[in-house]
Every structure is written in C-alpha cells, then in structure tokens.
C-alpha positions as CSV (number, residue, x, y, z in Angstrom):
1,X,-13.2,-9.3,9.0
2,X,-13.6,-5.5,9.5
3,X,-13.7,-3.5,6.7
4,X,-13.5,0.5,7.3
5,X,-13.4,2.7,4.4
6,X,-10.7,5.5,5.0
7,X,-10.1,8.9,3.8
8,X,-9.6,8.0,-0.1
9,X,-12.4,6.4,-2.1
10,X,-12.0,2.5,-2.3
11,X,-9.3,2.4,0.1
12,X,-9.8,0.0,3.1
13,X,-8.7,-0.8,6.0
14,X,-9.2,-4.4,7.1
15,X,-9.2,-5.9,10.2
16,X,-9.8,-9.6,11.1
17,X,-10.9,-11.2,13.9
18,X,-8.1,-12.8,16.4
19,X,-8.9,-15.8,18.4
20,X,-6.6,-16.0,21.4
21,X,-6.4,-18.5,24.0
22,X,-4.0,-20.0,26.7
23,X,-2.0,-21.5,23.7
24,X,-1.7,-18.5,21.5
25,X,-4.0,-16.6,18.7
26,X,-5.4,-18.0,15.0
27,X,-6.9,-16.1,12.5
28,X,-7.8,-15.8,9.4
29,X,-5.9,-13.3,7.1
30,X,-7.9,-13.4,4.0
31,X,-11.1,-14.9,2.3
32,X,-11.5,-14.6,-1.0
33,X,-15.2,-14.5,-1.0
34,X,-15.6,-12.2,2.4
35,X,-13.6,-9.2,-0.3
36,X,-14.9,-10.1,-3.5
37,X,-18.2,-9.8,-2.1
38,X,-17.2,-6.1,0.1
39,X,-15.5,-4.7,-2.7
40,X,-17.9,-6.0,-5.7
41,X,-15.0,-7.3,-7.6
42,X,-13.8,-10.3,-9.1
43,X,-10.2,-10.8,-7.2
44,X,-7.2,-12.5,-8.7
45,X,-4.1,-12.2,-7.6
46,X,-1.0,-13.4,-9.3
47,X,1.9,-12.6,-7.6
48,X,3.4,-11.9,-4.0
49,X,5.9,-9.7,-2.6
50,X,7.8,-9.0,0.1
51,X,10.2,-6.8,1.3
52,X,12.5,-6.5,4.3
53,X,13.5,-3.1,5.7
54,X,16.1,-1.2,7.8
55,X,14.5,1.4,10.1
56,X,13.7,4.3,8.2
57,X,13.6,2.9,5.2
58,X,11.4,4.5,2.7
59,X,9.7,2.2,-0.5
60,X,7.7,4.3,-2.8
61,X,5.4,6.4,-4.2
62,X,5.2,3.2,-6.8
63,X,2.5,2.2,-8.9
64,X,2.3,0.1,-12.5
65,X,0.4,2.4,-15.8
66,X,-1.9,0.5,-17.4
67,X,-2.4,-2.1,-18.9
68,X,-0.2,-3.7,-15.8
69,X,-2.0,-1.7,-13.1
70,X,-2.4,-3.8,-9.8
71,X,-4.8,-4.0,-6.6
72,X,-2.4,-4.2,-3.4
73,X,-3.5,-6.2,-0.2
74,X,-0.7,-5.1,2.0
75,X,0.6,-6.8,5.6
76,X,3.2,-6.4,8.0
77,X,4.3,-9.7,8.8
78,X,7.2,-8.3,11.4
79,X,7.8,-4.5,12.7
80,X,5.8,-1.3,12.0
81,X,5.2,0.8,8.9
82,X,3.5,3.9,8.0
83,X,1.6,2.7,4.5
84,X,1.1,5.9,2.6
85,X,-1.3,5.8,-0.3
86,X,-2.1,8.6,-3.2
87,X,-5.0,8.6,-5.0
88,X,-4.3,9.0,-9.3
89,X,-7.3,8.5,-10.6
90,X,-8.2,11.9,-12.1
91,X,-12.2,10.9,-11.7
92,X,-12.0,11.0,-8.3
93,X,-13.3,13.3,-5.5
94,X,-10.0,12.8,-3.6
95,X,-7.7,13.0,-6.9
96,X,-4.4,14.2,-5.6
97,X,-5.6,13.3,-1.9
98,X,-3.1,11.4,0.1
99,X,-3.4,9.4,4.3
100,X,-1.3,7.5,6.5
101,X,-2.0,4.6,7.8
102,X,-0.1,2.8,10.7
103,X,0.5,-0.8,10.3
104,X,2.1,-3.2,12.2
105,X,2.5,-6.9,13.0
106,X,0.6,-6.8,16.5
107,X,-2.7,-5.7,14.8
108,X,-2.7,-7.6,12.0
109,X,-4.7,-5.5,10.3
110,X,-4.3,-5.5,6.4
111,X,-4.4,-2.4,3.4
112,X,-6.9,-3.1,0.1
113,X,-5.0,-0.4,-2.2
114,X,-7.4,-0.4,-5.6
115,X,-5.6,0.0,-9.4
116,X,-5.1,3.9,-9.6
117,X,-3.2,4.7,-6.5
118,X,0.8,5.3,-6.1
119,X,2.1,3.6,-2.7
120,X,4.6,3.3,-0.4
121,X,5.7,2.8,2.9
122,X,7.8,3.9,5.9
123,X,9.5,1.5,8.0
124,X,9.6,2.5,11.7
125,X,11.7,-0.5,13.1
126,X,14.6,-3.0,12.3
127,X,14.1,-6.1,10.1
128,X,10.3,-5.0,9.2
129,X,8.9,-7.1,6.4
130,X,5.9,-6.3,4.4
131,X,4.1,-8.2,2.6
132,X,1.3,-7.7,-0.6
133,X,-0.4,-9.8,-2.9
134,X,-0.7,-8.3,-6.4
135,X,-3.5,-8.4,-9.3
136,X,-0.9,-8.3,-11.7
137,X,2.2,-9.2,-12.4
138,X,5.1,-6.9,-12.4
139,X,6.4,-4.6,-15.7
140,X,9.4,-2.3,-15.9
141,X,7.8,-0.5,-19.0
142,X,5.1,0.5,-16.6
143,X,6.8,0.8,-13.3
144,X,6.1,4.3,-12.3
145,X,7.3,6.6,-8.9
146,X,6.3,9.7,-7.7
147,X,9.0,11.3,-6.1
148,X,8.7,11.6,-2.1
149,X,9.0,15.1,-1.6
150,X,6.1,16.3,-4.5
151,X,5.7,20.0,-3.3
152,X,2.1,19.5,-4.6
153,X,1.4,16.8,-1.8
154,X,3.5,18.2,0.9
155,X,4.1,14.7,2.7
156,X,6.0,15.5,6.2
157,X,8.8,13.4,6.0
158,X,11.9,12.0,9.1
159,X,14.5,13.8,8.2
160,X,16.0,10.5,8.4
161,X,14.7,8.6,5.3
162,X,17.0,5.8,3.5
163,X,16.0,6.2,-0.5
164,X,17.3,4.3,-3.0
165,X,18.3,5.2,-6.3
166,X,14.5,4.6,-8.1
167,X,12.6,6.5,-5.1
168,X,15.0,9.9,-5.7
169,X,14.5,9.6,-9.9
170,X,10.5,9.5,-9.2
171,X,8.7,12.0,-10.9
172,X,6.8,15.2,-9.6
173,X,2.9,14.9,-9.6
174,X,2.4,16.9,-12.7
175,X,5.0,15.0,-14.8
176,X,3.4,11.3,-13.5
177,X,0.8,9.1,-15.8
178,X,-2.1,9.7,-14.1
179,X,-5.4,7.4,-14.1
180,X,-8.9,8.6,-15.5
C-alpha cells in the first residue's frame, strides 16, 4: 500500500498494490497493521456503510460532533466519485481548507478521512456505490452538515446536483460545531 499525504493535514490517499494476471487481478484492500503503523493510531472500526447513487448525486458536507466523531476509510466499489473533504479542526494549518479527490472503482485506491473533517461526495455515474468503514457508530444528536454552497468555501459545483432534504438544511461554515 501507497500512502500519499494530500493537500489537508492527515488526509491520505491510499493506493494498494494490484496483482493482475491472465485470470484477472487480487489485492489487498486494507491491513490493519500497514495503517495503524502509517498513521500512529490505534484503529477500530465499528461500523460500515454504503451508499448507492444516481449520477449527480450529491452526499454531504457530513460529519458527527464529538463525542461520536468518526475516522472514514472511503472506497468506490462501482462507478466514479469526486470525494470532497473539509478540514474543521480549528488547530489546524489548513482550518477551513478544502480538495477533491477523484475516486473510482478502476483504481482502487481508497480515502483515510481523520475525526475533524466534514465529507461528502459527488457521484459522476449511474448506480455508483461507495463504501466506508467508520470508527464510530452513528448518532443523530451529533449528525452535523455543512451546507454545499458555504460562500466561505466557494466549492464549484454541476449545476446539476441531486440534494436531498438534509444536504439543503446543512448549515453555513460560521454557524457549524467546529473541532479544536
């Protein structure tokens, strides 16, 4: 596995080696030890998720307060996102900073999103399902959303976009519980 630190403090990219041969491709999509040991963490996750989308579907900006805050080890098991991460955590040098990242189910390649950041994700295709593995378990009292279109983060946005209900109540930047 190839881990490549991206634009936002503690945010990785991972990539893992394929093996391909005249029967097809294997590998390995995650080892416990191979992150706890990269990341200098203790990992356990509790729960997984997974979501299937219509083509421009957007999920997100989402993220769980404290004490229910979760570490995210996203995938794309079919079709093609655009992951979009924000960093909360007041302390940090990119507080407020935001990337995209391109995933899809080709690459393989997997997202380490750390306690502290708001997520979501774009779906650029039909019947794309994501999938993420959690470090805690899931409560409404702390479910938070930062609305899409925050002025402060200027996000370009399709024009396009599905939203439900929850993603157009999210709350602007300034109004959101922030991490310190």
């Amino acid at each position: 596995m190839n881990f490549k630190q991206t634009k936002l403090n503690d945010v990785y990219l991972i990539t893992p080696s394929i093996f391909s041969d005249n029967r097809g491709s294997f590998h390995e999509v995650f080892n416990v030890s191979d992150m706890e040991k990269f990341l200098d963490i203790k990992l356990s996750f509790v729960q997984q998720n997974q979501s299937t989308s219509k083509k421009n579907v957007f999920r997100g900006l989402h993220y769980q307060s404290n004490p229910f805050a979760q570490d995210k080890l996203v995938r794309v098991l079919s079709g093609r996102i655009v992951d979009i991460v924000v960093d909360l955590r007041k302390s940090s040098s990119t507080f407020k900073k935001w990337i995209q990242v391109p995933l899809d189910s080709i690459c393989n390649q997997l997202l380490w999103v750390p306690k502290g950041f708001a997520h979501g994700f774009h779906s650029l295709e039909d019947n794309t399902t994501v999938s993420y593995h959690v470090t805690n378990f899931y409560s409404k009292e702390n479910e938070n959303t930062v609305i899409y279109n925050d002025k402060e983060l200027s996000i370009p946005w399709n024009k396009e976009l599905i939203l439900s209900e929850k993603v157009l109540k999210g709350k602007e930047l300034s109004d959101s519980e922030l991490f310190e």
